[in-house]
C-alpha positions in Angstrom: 13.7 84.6 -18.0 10.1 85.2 -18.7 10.0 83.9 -22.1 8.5 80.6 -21.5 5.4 82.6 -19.7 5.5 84.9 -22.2 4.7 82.3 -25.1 2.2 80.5 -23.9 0.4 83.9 -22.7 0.7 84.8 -26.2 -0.7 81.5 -27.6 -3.5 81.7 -25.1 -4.8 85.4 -25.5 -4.0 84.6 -29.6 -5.8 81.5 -29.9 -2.4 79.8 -31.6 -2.0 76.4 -31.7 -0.3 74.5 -29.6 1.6 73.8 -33.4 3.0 77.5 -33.3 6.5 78.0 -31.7 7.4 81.3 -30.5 10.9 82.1 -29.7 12.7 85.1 -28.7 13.6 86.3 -32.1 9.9 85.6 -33.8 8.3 89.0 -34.9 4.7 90.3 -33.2 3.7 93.5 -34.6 3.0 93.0 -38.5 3.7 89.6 -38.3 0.8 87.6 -36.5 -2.2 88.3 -38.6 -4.0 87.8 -34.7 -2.1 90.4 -32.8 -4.1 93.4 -33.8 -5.2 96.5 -32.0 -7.7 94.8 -30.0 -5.6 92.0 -29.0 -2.7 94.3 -28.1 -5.2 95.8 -25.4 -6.2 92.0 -24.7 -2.5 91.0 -23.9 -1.7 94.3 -22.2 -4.2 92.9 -19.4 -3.3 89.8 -19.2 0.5 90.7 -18.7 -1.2 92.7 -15.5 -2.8 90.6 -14.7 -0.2 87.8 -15.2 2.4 89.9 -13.5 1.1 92.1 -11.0 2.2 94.9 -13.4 0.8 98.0 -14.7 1.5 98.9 -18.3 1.1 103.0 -19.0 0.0 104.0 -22.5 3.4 106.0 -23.2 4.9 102.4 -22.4 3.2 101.0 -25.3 5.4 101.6 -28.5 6.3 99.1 -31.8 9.5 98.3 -30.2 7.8 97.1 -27.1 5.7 94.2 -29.3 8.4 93.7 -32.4 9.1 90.3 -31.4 8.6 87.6 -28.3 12.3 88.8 -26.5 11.2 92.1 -26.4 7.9 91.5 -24.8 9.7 89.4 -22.3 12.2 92.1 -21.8 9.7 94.5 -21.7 8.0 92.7 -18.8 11.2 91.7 -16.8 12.1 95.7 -16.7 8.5 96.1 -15.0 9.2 94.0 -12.7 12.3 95.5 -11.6 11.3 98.8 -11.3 
């Protein structure tokens, strides 16, 4: 539902190309050479801000960022609660 959002979030906070395609299924964590620990913080935000969401640190885990569907599912269970 998010997915499209999600991507181009990603691309922007990343600096990807508008070359790279993200889909549900592509890995994050150990995969994007970008997405390290400073850029995790750097997306955190702007999924807050994005969103209107607040992300707690015991919300953060590997399964959370292991690829673009989880994100998204990640951020559409936020928003539910």
């Amino acid at each position: 539902m998010y997915l499209d959002q999600i991507t181009t979030l990603l691309k922007d906070v990343l600096s990807l190309g508008d070359d790279v395609v993200l889909t549900a299924s592509t890995p994050l964590l150990g995969a994007l050479p970008e997405l390290d620990s400073m850029a995790v913080v750097n997306l955190i935000g702007a999924l807050e801000d994005q969103f209107g969401i607040a992300v707690d640190d015991d919300e953060i885990g590997a399964a959370t960022f292991e690829t673009v569907g989880s994100l998204a599912a990640f951020v559409e269970q936020k928003l539910a609660e």
